[in-house]
C-alpha positions, 0 to 999 in steps of 0.5 A: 245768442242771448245768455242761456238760461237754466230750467226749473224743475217743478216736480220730479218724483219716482214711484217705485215698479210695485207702487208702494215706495216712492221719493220726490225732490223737495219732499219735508220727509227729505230735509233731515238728510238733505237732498235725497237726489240730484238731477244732473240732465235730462233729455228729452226726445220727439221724432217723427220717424218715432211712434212714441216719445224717449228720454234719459234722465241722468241722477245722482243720489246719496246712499241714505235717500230711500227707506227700504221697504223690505228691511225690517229696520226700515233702514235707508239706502240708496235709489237703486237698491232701496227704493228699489230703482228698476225697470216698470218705476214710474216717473213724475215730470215737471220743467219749466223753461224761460220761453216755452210752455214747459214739460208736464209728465206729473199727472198721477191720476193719467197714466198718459201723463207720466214716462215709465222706466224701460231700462237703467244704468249704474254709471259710477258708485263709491262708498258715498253716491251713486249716479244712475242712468234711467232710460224712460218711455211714454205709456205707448213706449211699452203698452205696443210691446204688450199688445197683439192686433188680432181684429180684422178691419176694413173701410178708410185707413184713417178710420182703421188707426183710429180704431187700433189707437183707441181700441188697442192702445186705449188712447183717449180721444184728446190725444188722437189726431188723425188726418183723413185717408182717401183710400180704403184697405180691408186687412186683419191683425195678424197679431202684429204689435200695434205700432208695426201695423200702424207703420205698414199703413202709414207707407199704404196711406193716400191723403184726401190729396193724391199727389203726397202718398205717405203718412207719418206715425208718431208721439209728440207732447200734444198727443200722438199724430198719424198725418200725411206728408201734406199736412206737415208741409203745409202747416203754418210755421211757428209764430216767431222766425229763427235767425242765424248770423253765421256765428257773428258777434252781432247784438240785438236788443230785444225779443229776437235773441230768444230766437238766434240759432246758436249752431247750424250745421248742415248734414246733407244737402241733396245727393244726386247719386241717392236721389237717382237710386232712389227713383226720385226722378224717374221710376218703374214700377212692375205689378204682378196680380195673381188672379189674372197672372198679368203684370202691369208696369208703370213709369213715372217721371218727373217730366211727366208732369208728375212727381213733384211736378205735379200741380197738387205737389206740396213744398217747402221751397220752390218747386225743384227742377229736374238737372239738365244731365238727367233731362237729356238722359230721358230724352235719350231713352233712360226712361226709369232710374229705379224698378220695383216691384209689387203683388196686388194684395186681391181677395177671395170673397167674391168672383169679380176682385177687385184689388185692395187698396191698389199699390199702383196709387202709392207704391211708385209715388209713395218712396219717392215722397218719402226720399226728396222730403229728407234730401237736406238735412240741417241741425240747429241749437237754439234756446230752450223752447218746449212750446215746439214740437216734432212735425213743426215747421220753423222759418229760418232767417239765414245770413247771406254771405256777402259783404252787403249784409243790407241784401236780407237773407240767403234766399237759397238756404232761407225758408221753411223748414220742418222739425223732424226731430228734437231734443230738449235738454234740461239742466238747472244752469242750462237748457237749450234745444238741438233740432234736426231739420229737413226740407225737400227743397230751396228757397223762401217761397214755398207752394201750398195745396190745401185742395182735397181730393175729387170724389 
């Protein structure tokens, strides 16, 4: 792996909670007393499974390095008292790394593009310094938790979270990237957070290709993203491959040791007792509708020409196959591993109801999507590249155990794989990136289908 690199820190400044008192690295007002602070790390993460964006920043500060605002004498004290550092502070941040595009949280015009602190922590203090501990989120961290939904809604899901991401959480369009629904679900608020609504959809939601249910909910640097399982999968990998030489000395004299991976660790590659529990290969699903007072029960398979083996089924590898033990359980009878249940969500507006966005065409299939896209789970750490993000995908090039290493790459364990999440490491000798991958199969070759839905 090439030498590790440090970051930058452009500008780093903290606003007090009511506005009126703030501190900034490298601020003329400081130099008479030295450096007001020092940034021992910062993290900074991005999820997936996460609907906005966290990070903890770890300072140290001496105790004159804030005048305080309430003392008649203006007499300076520490961050934590004087400034006063509290819950509501705001933050300006700006890295800047060796190989991505850097962070950039310092925009005071934009409240998007700052991070608020959401809680904070003394860690140690003596008569001289003081280390604090800031927990900080993105504005849509706290403005969720300020917010009811109380609106009705109606029309494609899609067109409804648009609608809650701008009219709720007042996002600007610039920010806001949606894929297109095929299904339409009318339903109201409830008064539920934005964010828990959104979830609830994000399961409920088919992709112009029925073949994927499932969508994702969250925050990355570029704006916040409710997409479909799809759309991640089949979106064109980061422009340089990673490689991994198994923690060998081997030299590489160019570009690619921007790229070595310098850790890998697997965290699980398939369970077969979880991924039966989980009905990725056969499952049952019981309907009750409680205006007919009927049950409707559908089975899928995956030797139904379903489920992943489905023609319209997206993956990052080869098309997983089903183990011959299960094969010959089906053919002996064991038609379902899993059972569900689910009442059909029917109004009352009319005479002849029609069922409200009908789970029969996400339920059975939507978990089992879900389940097999987390079947390997993989960690890496590589040089600090701000330029990725959650959502990504990543082609990693790994070495084949062999004593031939002229034979490439593993074609099992090489291939695409997606960011679920990450975490940027900041410090000013140092900076690198952990990321947790998943794929939801083997191999180099993976199968795309960009086809939408027939209407």
């Amino acid at each position: 792996m090439s030498e590790v690199q440090g970051s930058k820190y452009e500008i780093f400044k903290i606003i007090s909670a009511n506005g009126g008192n703030s501190v900034e690295l490298g601020n003329d007002e400081y130099k008479e007393y030295g450096a007001p602070f020092r940034i021992i790390n910062i993290f900074f993460y991005e999820n997936i499974l996460s609907p906005y964006i966290t990070g903890v920043i770890t300072i140290q500060s001496t105790l004159d390095a804030a005048v305080d605002q309430n003392d008649i004498q203006e007499r300076r004290g520490s961050l934590h008292s004087a400034l006063p550092l509290e819950v509501g502070c705001r933050i300006l941040l700006k890295v800047k790394d060796s190989l991505g595009k850097g962070i950039d949280y310092s925009d005071e015009s934009d409240p998007f593009k700052q991070l608020y602190v959401d809680e904070v922590q003394i860690v140690s203090k003596n008569s001289s310094m003081e280390t604090v501990q800031l927990r900080v989120v993105s504005k849509i961290g706290w403005n969720n938790n300020t917010r009811r939904v109380t609106s009705s809604y109606k029309n494609r899901i899609s067109d409804s979270v648009r609608r809650i991401l701008k009219n709720e959480l007042k996002m600007p369009n610039d920010m806001i990237n949606v894929d297109s629904s095929s299904n339409s679900y009318s339903f109201a608020g409830m008064t539920k957070r934005p964010f828990d609504l959104i979830a609830m959809l994000a399961r409920q939601t088919i992709p112009e290709n029925t073949a994927n249910p499932g969508f994702f909910a969250f925050e990355t640097r570029s704006g916040f993203n409710f997409v479909s399982a799809d759309s991640i999968i089949n979106k064109e990998p980061y422009e340089h491959e990673y490689w991994y030489a198994g923690g060998g000395k081997d030299k590489v004299n160019d570009d690619r040791t921007n790229y070595e991976i310098a850790t890998l660790k697997t965290q699980q590659d398939q369970n077969l007792t979880s991924q039966i529990r989980s009905g990725v290969y056969a499952n049952k699903t019981i309907f009750f509708n409680p205006a007919s007072y009927k049950f409707t029960e559908i089975e899928i398979t995956s030797e139904d020409l379903k489920l992943f083996k489905d023609p319209k089924f997206s993956t990052l590898g080869k098309t997983p196959e089903t183990p011959n033990i299960l094969k010959d359980d089906m053919n002996e009878g064991a038609r379902y591993h899993r059972v569900q249940t689910a009442v059909l969500n029917i109004g009352a507006e009319k005479e002849n109801i029609d069922v409200n966005n009908s789970p029969e065409l996400y339920y059975a299939a939507g978990s089992t999507r879900y389940n097999i896209l987390f079947s390997q789970r993989h960690t890496i750490t590589i040089p600090c590249n701000t330029d990725l993000e959650a959502g990504d995908t990543l082609l990693l090039d790994i070495e084949k155990v062999s004593d031939n290493k002229e034979q490439g790459p593993d074609q099992k364990t090489s291939g695409h794989y997606v960011i679920q999440s990450l975490c940027h490491y900041f410090e000013p000798e140092k900076s690198v990136t952990s990321i947790n991958l998943i794929r939801d199969s083997y191999g180099l070759h993976f199968a795309k289908n960009n086809k939408k839905r027939r209407t």
